[in-house]
C-alpha positions in Angstrom: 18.0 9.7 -28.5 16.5 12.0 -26.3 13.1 11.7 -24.2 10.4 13.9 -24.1 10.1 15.8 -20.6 6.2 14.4 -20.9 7.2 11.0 -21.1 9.7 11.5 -18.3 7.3 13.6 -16.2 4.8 10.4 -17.1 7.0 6.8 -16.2 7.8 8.9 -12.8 4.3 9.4 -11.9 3.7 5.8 -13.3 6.8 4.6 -11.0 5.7 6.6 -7.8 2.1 5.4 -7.9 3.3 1.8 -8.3 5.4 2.0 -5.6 2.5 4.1 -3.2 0.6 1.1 -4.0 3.2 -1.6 -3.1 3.7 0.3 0.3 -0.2 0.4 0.9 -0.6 -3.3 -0.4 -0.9 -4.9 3.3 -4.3 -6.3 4.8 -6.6 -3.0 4.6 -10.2 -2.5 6.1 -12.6 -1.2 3.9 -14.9 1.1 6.7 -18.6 -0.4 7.0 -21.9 1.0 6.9 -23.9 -0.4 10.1 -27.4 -0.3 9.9 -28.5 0.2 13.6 -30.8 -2.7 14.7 -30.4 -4.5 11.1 -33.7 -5.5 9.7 -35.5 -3.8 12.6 -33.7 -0.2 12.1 -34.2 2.5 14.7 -37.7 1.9 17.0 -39.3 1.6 20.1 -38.9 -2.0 22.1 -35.6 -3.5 20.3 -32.7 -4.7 22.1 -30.0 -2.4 20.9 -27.7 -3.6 23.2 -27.8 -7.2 22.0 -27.2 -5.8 18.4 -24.2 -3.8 19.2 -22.7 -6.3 20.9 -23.0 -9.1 17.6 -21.1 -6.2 15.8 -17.9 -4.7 15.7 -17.1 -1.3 15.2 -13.9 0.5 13.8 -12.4 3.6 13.4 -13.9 4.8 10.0 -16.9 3.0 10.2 -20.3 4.3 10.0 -23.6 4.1 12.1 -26.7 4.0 9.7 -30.2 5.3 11.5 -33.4 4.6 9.8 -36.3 5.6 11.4 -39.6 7.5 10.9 -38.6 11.0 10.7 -41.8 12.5 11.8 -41.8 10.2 15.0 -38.2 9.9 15.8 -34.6 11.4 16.2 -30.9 10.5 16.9 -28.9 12.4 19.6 -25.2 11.7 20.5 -25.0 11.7 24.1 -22.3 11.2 26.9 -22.2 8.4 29.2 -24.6 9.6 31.9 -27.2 11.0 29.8 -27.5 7.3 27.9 -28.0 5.8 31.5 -30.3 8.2 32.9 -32.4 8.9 28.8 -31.8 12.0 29.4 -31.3 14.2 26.1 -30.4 17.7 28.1 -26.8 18.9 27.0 -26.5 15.9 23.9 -23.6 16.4 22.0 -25.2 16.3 18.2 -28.2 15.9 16.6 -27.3 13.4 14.0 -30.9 13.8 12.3 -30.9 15.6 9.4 -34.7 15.6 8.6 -35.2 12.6 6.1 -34.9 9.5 8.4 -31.9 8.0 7.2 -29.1 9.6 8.4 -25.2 8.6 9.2 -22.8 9.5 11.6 -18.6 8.1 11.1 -17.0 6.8 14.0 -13.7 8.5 14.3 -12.1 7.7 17.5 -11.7 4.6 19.3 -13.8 5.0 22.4 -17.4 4.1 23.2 -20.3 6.6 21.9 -23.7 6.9 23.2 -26.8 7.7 21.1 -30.6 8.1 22.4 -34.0 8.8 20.8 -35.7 11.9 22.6 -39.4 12.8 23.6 -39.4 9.7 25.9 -38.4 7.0 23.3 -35.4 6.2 25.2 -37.3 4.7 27.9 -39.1 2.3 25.3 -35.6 1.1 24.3 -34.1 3.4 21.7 -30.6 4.1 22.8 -27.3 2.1 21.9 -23.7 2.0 22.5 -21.4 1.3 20.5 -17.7 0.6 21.5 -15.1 1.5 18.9 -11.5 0.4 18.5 -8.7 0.9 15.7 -8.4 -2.0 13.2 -5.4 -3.5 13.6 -4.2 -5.9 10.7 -3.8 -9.3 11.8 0.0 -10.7 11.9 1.3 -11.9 8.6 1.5 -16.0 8.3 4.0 -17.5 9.4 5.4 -19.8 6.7 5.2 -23.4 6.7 8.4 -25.5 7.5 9.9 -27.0 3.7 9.3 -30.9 3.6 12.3 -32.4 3.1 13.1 -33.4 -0.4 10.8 -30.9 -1.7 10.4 -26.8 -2.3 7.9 -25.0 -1.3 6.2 -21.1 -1.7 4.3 -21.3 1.3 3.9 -17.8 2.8 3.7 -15.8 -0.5 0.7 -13.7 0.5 -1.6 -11.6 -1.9 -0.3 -8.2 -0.8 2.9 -9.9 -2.0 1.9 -11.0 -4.9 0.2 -7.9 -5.5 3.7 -6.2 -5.0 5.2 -8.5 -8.2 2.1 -7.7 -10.4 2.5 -4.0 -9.2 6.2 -3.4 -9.8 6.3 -5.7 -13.2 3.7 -3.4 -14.8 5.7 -0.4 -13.7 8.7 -1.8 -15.5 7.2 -2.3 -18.4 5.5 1.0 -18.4 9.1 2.5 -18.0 10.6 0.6 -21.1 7.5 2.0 -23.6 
């Protein structure tokens, strides 16, 4: 009996997907939303640099500002002008007007940012270092006791992987 091109077209798209997914199924990073400062957002007299430093930053990942709009702003800078709280030549003006703005880290290197209108000298600039995530090494798998079998070393994305390619099987004998 013959198959429908529909249902053909169909189990491949079903069979490609599963195995886009089995390919992808390793340790992934979901990016994260940092609120700059935590509970004390963006102001005057905070530590910035202590809070960057009890974060980590990756490619992908977001900075969060929150901050009274009519009283403050956000200004990428370069390296000197952080130093010196300069804001002359910045590189963007991350503030969009409604006090909670967002700017996506999306190279590994460090990046400056600075309040203007003086702020900076009362403490509201940070830097943030950012490097690409890399997945940690797979586990190694545990040495068999002897007289016994183990599984040790089947991992999730693995498992996954099974669950992943069954489905597509069974999709493909409907």
């Amino acid at each position: 009996m013959r198959r429908s091109g529909g249902v053909v077209w169909l189990k491949t798209v079903v069979l490609m997907v599963a195995a886009a997914a089995m390919l992808t199924c390793v340790m992934c990073r979901s990016p994260v939303r940092h609120l700059v400062g935590g509970k004390e957002m963006w102001k005057p007299n905070y530590n910035y640099t202590d809070w960057s430093r009890e974060e980590t930053f990756y490619v992908g990942d977001w900075l969060y500002f929150v901050y009274d709009k009519h009283m403050f702003n956000v200004l990428e800078v370069n390296e000197t002008s952080y130093k010196n709280c300069t804001d002359q030549g910045f590189i963007f003006n991350i503030t969009r007007g409604a006090g909670r703005d967002v700017f996506e880290l999306t190279q590994p290197k460090p990046y400056y940012f600075l309040a203007s209108g003086g702020y900076c000298y009362n403490g509201m600039k940070v830097a943030v270092n950012v490097v690409e995530f890399i997945p940690p090494p797979a586990p190694q798998p545990s040495p068999a006791k002897s007289g016994g079998t183990t599984i040790a070393g089947i991992s999730y994305p693995l498992i996954s992987s099974i669950v992943i390619a069954t489905w597509a099987v069974f999709i493909m004998n409907l």
